[in-house]
C-alpha positions as a printed NumPy array, in Angstrom:
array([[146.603,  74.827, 105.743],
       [142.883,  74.172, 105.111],
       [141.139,  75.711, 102.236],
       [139.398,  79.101, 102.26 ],
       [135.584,  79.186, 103.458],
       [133.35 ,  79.642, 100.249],
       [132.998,  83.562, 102.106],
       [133.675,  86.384,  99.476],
       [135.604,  89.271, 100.314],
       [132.495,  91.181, 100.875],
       [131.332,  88.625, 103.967],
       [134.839,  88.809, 105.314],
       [134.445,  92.657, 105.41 ],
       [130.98 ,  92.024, 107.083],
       [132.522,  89.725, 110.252],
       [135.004,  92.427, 110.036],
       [132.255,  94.787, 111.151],
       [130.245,  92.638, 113.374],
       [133.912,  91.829, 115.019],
       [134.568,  95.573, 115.549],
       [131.093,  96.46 , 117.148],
       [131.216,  93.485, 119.287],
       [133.761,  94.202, 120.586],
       [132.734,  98.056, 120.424],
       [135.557,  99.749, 119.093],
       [135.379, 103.743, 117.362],
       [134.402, 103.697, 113.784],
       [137.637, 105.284, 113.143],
       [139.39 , 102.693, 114.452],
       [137.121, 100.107, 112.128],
       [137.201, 102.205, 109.221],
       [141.589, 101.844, 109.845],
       [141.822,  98.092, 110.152],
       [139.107,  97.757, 107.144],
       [141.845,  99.653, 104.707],
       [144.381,  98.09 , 106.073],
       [142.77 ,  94.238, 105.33 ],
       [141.814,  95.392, 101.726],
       [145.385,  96.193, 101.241],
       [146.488,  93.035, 102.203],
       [144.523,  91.244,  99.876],
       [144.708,  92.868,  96.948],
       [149.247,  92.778,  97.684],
       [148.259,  89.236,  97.689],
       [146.453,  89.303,  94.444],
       [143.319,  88.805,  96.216],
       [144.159,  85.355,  98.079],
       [142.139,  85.354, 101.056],
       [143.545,  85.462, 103.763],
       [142.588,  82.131, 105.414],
       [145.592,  80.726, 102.456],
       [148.516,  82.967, 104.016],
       [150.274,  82.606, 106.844],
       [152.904,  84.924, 108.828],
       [154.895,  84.787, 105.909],
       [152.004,  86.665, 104.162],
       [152.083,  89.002, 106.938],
       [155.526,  90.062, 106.929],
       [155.558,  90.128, 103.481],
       [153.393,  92.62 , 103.288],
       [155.038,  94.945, 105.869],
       [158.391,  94.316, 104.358],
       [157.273,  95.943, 101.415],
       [155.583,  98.859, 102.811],
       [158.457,  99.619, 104.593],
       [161.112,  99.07 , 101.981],
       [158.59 , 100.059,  98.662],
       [156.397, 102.56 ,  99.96 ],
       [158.726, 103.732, 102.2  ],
       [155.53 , 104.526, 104.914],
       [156.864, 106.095, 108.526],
       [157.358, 103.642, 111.6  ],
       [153.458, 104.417, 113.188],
       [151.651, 103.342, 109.326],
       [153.341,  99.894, 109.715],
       [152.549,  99.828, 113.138],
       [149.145, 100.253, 112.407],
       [149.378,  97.503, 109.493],
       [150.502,  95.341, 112.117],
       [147.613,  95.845, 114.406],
       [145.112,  95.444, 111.736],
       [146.623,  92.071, 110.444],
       [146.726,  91.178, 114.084],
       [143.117,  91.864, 114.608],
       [142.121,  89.967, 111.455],
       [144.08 ,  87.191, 112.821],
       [143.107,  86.809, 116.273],
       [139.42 ,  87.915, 116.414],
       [137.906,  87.741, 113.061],
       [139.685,  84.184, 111.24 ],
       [140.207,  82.756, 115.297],
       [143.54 ,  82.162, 113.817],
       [146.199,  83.713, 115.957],
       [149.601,  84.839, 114.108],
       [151.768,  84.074, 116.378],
       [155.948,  85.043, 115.625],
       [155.741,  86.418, 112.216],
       [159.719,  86.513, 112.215],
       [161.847,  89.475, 112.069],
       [160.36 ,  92.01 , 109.645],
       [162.235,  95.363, 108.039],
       [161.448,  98.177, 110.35 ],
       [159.981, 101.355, 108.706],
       [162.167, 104.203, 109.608],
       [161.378, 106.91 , 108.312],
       [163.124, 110.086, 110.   ],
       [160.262, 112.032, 111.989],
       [159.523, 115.523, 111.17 ],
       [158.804, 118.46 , 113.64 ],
       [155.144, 119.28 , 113.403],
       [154.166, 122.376, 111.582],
       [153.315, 124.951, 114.652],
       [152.049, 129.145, 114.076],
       [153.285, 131.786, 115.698],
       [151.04 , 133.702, 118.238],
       [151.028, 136.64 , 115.6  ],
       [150.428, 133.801, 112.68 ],
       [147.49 , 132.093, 115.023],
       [146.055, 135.76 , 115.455],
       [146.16 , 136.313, 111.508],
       [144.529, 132.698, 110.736],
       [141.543, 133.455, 112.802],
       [141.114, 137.395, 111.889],
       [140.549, 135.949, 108.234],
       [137.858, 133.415, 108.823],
       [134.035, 134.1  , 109.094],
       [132.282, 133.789, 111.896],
       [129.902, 129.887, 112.064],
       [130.358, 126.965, 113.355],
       [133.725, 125.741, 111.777],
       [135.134, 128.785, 112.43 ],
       [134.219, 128.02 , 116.495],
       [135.363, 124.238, 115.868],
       [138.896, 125.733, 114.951],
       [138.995, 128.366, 117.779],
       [138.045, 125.401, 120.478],
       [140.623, 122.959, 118.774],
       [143.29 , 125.917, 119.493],
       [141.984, 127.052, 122.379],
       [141.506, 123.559, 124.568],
       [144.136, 121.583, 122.519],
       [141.81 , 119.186, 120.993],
       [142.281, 116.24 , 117.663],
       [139.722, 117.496, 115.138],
       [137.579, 114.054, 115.994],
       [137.372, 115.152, 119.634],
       [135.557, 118.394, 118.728],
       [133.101, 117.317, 116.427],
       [132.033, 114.226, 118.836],
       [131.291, 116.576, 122.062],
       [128.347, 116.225, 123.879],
       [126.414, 119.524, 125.475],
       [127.013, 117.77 , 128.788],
       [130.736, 117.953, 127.918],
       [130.794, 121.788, 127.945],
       [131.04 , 122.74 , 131.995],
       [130.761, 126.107, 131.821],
       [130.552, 126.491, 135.635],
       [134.772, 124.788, 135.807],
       [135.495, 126.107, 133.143],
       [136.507, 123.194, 131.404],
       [135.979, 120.756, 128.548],
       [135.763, 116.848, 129.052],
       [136.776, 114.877, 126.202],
       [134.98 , 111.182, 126.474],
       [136.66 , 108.363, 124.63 ],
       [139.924, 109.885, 123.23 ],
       [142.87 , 108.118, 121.684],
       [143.44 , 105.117, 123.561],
       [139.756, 105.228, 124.68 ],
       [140.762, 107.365, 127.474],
       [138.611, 110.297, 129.03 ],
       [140.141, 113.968, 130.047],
       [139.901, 117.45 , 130.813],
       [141.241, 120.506, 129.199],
       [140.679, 124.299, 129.561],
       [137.564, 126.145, 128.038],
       [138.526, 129.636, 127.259],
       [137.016, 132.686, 128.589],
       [136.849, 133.835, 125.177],
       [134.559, 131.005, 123.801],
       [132.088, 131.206, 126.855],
       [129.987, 133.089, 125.428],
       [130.129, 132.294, 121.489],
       [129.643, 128.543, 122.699],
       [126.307, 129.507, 124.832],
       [125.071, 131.337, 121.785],
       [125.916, 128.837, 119.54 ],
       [124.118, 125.794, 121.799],
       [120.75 , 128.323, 121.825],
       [120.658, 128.123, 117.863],
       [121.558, 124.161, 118.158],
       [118.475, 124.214, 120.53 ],
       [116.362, 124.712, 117.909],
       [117.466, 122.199, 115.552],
       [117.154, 119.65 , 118.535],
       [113.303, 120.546, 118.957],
       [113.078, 120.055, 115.815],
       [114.182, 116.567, 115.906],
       [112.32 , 115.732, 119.085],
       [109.071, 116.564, 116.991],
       [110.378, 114.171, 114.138],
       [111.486, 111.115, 116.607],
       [114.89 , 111.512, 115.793],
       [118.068, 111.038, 118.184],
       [121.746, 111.683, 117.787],
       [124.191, 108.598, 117.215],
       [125.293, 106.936, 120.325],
       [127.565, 103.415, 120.788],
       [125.681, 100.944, 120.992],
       [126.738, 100.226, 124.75 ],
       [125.957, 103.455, 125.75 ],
       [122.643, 103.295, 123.654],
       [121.767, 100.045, 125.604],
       [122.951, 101.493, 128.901],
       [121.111, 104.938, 128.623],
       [118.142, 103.801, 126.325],
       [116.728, 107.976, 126.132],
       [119.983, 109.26 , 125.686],
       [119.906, 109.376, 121.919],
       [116.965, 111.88 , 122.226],
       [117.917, 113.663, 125.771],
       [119.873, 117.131, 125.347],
       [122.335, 117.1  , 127.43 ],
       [123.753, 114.052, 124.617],
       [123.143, 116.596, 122.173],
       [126.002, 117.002, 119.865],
       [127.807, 121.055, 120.308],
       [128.296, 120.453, 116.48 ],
       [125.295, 118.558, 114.875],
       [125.33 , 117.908, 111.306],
       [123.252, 119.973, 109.201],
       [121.94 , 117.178, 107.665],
       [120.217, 113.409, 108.821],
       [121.616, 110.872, 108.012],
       [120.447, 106.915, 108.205],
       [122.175, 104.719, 110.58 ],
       [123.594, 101.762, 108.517],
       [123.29 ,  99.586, 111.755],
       [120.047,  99.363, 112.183],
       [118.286, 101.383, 109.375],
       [117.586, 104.275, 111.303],
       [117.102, 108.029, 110.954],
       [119.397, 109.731, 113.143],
       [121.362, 113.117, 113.722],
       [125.047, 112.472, 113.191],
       [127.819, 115.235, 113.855],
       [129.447, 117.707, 111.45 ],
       [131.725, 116.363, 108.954],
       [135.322, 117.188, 109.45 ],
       [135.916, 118.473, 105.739],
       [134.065, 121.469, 106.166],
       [136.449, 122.515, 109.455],
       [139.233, 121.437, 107.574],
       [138.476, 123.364, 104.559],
       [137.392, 126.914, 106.979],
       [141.293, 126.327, 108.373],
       [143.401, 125.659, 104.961],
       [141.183, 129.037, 103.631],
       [141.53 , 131.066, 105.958],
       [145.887, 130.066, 106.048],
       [145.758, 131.268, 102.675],
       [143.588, 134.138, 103.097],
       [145.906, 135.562, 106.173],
       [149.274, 134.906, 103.369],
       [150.642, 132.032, 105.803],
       [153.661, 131.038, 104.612],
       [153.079, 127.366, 106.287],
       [150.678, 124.583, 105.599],
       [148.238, 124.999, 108.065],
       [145.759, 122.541, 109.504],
       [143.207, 121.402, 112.102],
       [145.915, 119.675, 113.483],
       [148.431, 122.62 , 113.504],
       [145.997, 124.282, 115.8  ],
       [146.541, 121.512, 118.281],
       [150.366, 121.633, 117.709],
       [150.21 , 125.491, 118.123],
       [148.688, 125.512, 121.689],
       [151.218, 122.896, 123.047],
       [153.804, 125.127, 121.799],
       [152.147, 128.039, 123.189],
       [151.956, 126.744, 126.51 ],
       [155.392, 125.732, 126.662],
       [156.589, 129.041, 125.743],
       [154.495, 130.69 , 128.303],
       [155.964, 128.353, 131.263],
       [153.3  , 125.457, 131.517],
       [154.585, 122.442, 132.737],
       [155.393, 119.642, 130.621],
       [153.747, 116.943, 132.854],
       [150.685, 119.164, 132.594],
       [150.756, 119.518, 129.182],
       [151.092, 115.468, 128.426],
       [147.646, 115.568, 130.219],
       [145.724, 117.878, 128.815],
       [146.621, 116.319, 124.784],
       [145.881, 112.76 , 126.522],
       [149.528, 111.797, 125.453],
       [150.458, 108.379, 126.895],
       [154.115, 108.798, 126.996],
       [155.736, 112.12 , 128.208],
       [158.113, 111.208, 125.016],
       [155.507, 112.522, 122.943],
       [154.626, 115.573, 124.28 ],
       [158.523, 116.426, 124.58 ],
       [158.483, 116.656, 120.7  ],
       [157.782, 120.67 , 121.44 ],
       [160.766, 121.093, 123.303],
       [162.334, 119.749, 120.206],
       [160.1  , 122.457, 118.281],
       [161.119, 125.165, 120.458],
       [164.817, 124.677, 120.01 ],
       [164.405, 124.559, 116.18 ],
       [162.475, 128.075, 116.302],
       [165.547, 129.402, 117.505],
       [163.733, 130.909, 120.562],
       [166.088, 133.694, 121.999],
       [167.551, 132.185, 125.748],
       [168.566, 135.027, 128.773],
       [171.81 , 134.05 , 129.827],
       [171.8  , 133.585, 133.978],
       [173.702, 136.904, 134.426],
       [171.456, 138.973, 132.89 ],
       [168.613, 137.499, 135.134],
       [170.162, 137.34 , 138.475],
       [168.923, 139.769, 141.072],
       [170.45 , 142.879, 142.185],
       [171.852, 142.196, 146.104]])
């Protein structure tokens, strides 16, 4: 194999970028493969990557499987990280990398509240803008990420309904908006209103892809691209310099939730993503259809979503036998 370039580990994180926003994937999703690479290295003692071949590779996922003992989707996304290094960044494709030691991990049942619990959570937190993030992440079954990204335009008050652009697996959707938020949402966008004049007197847009910034070039300062949950704060744009409006951070939701769980006495760890967990299970135990259900998360596989049947039989939910149901002739 040829020698490494003369690059430093600090230029290979750079094409890493440059890779990622050519080829315009989330930040997230960049911010994933970027831990994952580091990783890599530093199991390798710092070797660049350039000197290792699949051998490295598996290597490596061998021993988080059999040493850090990390659940079947964390080596997955090892994998696809090493795999994007690989194919788009060195233009050195992996190829087989031989039979590697699977992680296995048994799967647990997500953590999921009660009705009574859910009621409790939200009774102890004060009213503000995390406190709406939570009720909306609940109340339209939406990944912390997806609530802090929406756009004003993504609110459709008149269909009741919330559309979630760019989910997992860069996928768009549509979930419920609840009667109950209509009008703390409308109330909420009025005081955002004001912080967006503000900014339109300063020059200053929200963040926007740079596709979509390219595509729609007054976007970044038009309202309806407003975010529903701005950050407080500016913040500069590390692609291009930049002074723009960014959204809120997650810690602050995240923080409101595991509170207000220990303010309400909740015997179980609750989180933003319990919320979501919660209003699967909810559904299911009010009827909704499982098919229906897959769709409004955005799972890809039914298997997923059938993980709250699996929660549902565990809560040792009380079944009617047939006889005591059956009609009076």
């Amino acid at each position: 194999m040829p020698p490494a370039p003369p690059d430093s580990s600090s230029s290979l994180l750079d094409r890493v970028h440059a890779t990622c926003r050519r080829r315009q994937y989330s930040r997230h999703t960049e911010k994933s493969y970027r831990r994952w690479i580091i990783r890599f290295v530093r199991f390798h003692d710092t070797t660049h990557p350039r000197n290792l071949d699949a051998g490295g590779v598996r290597a490596f996922l061998n021993h988080l499987a059999v040493e850090r003992n990390v659940a079947a989707s964390t080596q997955n996304q090892a994998l696809n990280a090493l795999v994007f290094l690989y194919d788009h960044v060195l233009d050195e494709p992996l190829g087989d990398i031989g039979a590697i030691e699977r992680a296995d991990r048994p799967k647990r049942l997500p953590t999921v509240l009660s009705k009574p619990e859910t009621r409790r959570l939200f009774a102890a937190m004060d009213a503000g803008p995390n406190a709406l993030v939570a009720h909306l992440l609940y109340g339209s079954g939406l990944r912390l990420s997806e609530g802090l990204r929406l756009r004003v335009k993504d609110l459709d008050f008149d269909h009741r309904r919330v559309v979630v652009r760019d989910g997992k697996g860069s996928k768009d959707r549509t979930t419920p908006l609840p009667d109950r938020l209509r009008d703390p949402l409308q109330q909420h966008l009025r005081r955002v209103k004001g912080q967006y004049h503000t900014d339109q007197v300063d020059d200053v847009g929200v963040s926007l892809p740079k596709a979509l910034a390219r595509k729609y070039p007054d976007a970044p300062t038009a309202w309806p691209w407003y975010y529903v949950f701005p950050s407080t704060q500016r913040s500069t744009d590390p692609d291009d310099g930049t002074t723009k409006r960014h959204h809120r951070s997650p810690s602050p939701v995240q923080r409101t939730v595991r509170e207000a769980a220990s303010e309400a006495g909740l015997s179980k760890r609750a989180t933003c993503h319990t919320l979501r967990h919660s209003f699967a299970t909810h559904l299911l135990q009010d009827g909704e259809n499982l098919r229906r259900i897959q769709e409004l998360l955005g799972h890809e596989h039914l298997q997923t979503t059938k993980k709250y049947l699996h929660i549902l039989e565990e809560s040792g939910r009380e079944v009617d036998s047939p006889l005591d149901t059956l009609a009076d002739e």
